[in-house]
C-alpha positions as CSV (number, residue, x, y, z in Angstrom):
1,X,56.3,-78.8,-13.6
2,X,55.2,-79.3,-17.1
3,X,55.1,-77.8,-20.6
4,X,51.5,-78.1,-21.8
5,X,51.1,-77.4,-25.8
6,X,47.8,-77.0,-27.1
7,X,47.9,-76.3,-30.8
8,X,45.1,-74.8,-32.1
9,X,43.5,-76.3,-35.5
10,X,41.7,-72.6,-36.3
11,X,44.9,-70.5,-36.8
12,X,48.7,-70.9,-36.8
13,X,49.1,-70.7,-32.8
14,X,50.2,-73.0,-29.9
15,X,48.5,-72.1,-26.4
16,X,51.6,-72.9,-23.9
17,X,51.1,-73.7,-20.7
18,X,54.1,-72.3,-18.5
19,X,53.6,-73.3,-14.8
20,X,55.7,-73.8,-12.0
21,X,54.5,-76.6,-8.5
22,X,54.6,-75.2,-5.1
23,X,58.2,-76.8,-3.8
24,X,59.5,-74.6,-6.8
25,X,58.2,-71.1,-5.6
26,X,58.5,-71.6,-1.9
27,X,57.6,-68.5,-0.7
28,X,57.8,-66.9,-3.7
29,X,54.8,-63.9,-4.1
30,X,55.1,-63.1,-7.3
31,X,56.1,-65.2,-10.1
32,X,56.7,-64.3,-13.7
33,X,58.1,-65.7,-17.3
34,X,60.5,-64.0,-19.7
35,X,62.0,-65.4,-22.4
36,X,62.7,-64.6,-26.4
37,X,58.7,-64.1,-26.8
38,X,58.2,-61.0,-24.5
39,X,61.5,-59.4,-25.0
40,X,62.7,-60.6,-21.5
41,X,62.2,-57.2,-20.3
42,X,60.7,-56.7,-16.7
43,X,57.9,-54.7,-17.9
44,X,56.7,-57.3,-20.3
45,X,57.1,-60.3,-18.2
46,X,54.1,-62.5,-18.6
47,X,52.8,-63.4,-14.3
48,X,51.7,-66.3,-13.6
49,X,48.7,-66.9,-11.5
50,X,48.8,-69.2,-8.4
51,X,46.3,-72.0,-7.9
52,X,44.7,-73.6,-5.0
53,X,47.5,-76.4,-4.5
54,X,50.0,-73.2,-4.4
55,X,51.6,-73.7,-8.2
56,X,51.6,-70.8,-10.4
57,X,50.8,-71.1,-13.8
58,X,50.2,-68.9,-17.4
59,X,49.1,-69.3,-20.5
60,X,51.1,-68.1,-23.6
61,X,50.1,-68.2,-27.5
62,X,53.0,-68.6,-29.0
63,X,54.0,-69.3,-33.5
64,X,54.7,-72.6,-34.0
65,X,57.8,-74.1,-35.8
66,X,60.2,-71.9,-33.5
67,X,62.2,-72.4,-30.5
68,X,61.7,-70.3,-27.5
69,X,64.6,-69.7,-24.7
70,X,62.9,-68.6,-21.5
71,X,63.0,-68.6,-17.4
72,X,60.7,-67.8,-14.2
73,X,61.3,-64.7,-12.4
74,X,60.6,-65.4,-8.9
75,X,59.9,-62.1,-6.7
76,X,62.0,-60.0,-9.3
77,X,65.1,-61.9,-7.5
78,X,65.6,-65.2,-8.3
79,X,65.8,-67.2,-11.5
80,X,64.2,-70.4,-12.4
81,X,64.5,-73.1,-15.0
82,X,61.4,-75.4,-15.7
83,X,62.4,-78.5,-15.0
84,X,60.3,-80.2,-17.4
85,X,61.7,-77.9,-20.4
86,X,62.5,-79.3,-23.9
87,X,66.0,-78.3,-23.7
88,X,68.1,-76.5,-21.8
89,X,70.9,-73.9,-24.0
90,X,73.6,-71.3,-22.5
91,X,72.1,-68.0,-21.1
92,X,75.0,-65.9,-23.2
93,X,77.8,-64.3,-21.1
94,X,76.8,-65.9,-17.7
95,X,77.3,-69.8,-16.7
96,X,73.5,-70.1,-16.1
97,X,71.3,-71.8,-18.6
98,X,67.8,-71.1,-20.1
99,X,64.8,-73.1,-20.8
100,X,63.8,-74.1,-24.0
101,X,60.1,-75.2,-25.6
102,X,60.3,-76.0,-28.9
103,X,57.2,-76.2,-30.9
């Protein structure tokens, strides 16, 4: 699992790589992000498409010089940091944590 940031030299945008490796998703079907950049709603989650070696991964352009708390959806069910993730803050009233990429 790995944060990729591709900042583009054209305009004011980073391309972030969100992805997820196989042992991560199991048997996961569908896999999604949500985080401060989509609203974290259901209906705006961003999928992320599976590859041949079974990882998902998405790409997301995202405003530099921010920090953005997000996690994996995993079949609408189950929740999932990235374990490669910048940092890692509280999630708010719960124990559970979220990811963070700063850029």
């Amino acid at each position: 699992m790995a944060l990729v940031k591709n900042y583009l030299k054209s305009k004011n945008i980073c391309k972030v790589t969100f992805s997820l490796p196989a042992e991560a998703v199991a048997e996961s079907k569908k896999v999604t992000v949500l985080g401060d950049f989509n609203g974290w709603g259901p209906s705006e989650a961003t999928a992320l498409k599976k590859q041949k070696d079974g990882s998902y991964k998405a790409i997301v352009e995202l405003e530099p010089g921010r920090e953005y708390q997000f996690r994996y959806l995993l079949d609408g069910e189950k929740w999932e940091n990235d374990w490669a993730a910048d940092k890692y803050v509280p999630a708010g009233d719960s124990t559970d944590e979220n990811s963070v990429v700063i850029l």
